[in-house]
N, C-alpha and C positions, 0 to 999 in steps of 0.2 A: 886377574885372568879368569876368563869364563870357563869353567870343570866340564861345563857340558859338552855332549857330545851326539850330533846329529849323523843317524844313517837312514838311507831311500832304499826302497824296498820297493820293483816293480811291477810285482803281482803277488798273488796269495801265498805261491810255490814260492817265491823267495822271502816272504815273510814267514814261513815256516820253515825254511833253512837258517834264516838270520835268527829263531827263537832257539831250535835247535842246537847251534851252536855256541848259544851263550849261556842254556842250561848244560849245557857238558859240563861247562868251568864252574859250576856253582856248585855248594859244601850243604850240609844239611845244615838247618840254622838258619839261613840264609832268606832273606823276604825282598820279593818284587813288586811292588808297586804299581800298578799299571792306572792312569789314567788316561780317557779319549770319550770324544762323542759316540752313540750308539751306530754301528758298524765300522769304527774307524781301524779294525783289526786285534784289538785284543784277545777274542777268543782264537783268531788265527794264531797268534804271535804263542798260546800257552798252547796248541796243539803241536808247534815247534820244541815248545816247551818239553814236551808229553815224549816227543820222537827222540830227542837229546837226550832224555834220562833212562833212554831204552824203554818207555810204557807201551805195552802188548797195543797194537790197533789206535796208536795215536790219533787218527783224523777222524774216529770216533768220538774224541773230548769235545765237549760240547757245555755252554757256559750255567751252571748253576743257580740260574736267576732266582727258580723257585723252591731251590734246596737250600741255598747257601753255601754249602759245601761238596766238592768233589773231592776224594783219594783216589790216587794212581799208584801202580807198586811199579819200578822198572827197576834200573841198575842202584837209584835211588827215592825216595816216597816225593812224592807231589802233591800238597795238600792247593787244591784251584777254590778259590772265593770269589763271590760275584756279591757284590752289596750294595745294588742299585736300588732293592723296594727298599733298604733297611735307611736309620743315620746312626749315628754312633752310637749312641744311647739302647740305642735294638739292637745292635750288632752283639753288644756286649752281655745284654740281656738274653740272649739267643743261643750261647754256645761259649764255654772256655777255649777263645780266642788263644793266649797265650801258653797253652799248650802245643798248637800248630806254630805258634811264633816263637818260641824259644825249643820246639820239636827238633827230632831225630829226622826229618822231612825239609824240601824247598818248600815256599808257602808263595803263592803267587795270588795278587787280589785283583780285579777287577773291580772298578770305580774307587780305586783307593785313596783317593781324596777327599770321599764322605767320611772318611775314620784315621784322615792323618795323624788328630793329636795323639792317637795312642799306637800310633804303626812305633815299630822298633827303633831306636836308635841305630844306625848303622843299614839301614835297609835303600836300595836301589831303586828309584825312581823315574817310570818311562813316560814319555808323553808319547799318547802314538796322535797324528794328523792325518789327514785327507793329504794330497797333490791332487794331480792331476790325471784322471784314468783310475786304473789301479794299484797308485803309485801312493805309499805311507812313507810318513815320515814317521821316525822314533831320534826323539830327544830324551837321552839319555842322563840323569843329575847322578852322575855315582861319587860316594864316599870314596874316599884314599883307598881300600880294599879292594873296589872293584874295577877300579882308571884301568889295570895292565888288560883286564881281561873284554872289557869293552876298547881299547887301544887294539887289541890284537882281534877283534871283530870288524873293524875295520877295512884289515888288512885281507879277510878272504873273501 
């Protein structure tokens, strides 16, 4: 049986409420995964992200290509990664990664398939895609942990 879990998003405003509401449900600990082609909505989907966790001026967040790193303080920390110029090897050379990854914060990555082998065990994995317009797709791979809370994303 296939765990994944596709949802359509059909513009940018519902791709920010659909991020929104899946960082509600998320614990600090916790790591997102995001992979997609360039514009295929990830930085939208963590300014959702940003809005959910209560961060001051969400549609402000904007993707840290050439920092590597964003912190957001809201209801609780947001640590945003973006690791497009980097591959593993730089990543790791660059910054104590697993202090955001086993942190008091959500840690959400952009291009998070250049640094799979060492993302966390237990961590939630998105594919966002293109459709048609302005219409994304997010395929969802989540662990036993996160099935109820992307199940019940679904439903609104």
């Amino acid at each position: 049986m296939n765990a994944n879990k596709t949802i359509i998003t059909a513009s940018p405003e519902e791709t920010i409420q659909l991020g929104a509401r899946f960082a509600a449900k998320l614990n600090a600990g916790d790591v997102v995964a995001l992979i997609g082609d360039l514009g295929s909505g990830k930085t939208v989907f963590v300014k959702g992200m940003a809005l959910g966790l209560g961060v001051k001026d969400p549609l402000y967040v904007n993707s840290p290509s050439f920092v590597i790193l964003k912190e957001y303080t809201g209801k609780k920390k947001l640590y945003h990664f973006d690791v497009y110029r980097l591959d593993q090897k730089g990543f790791c050379e660059t910054l104590d990664h697993e202090k955001y990854f086993y942190g008091d914060g959500i840690t959400v990555i952009e291009w998070a398939d250049k640094i799979d082998l060492i993302l966390p065990e237990g961590h939630v994995k998105i594919k966002i895609s293109y459709e048609a317009g302005d219409k994304r797709s997010f395929q969802f791979s989540p662990p036993e942990k996160y099935k109820k809370i992307i199940g019940d994303l679904r439903k609104a």
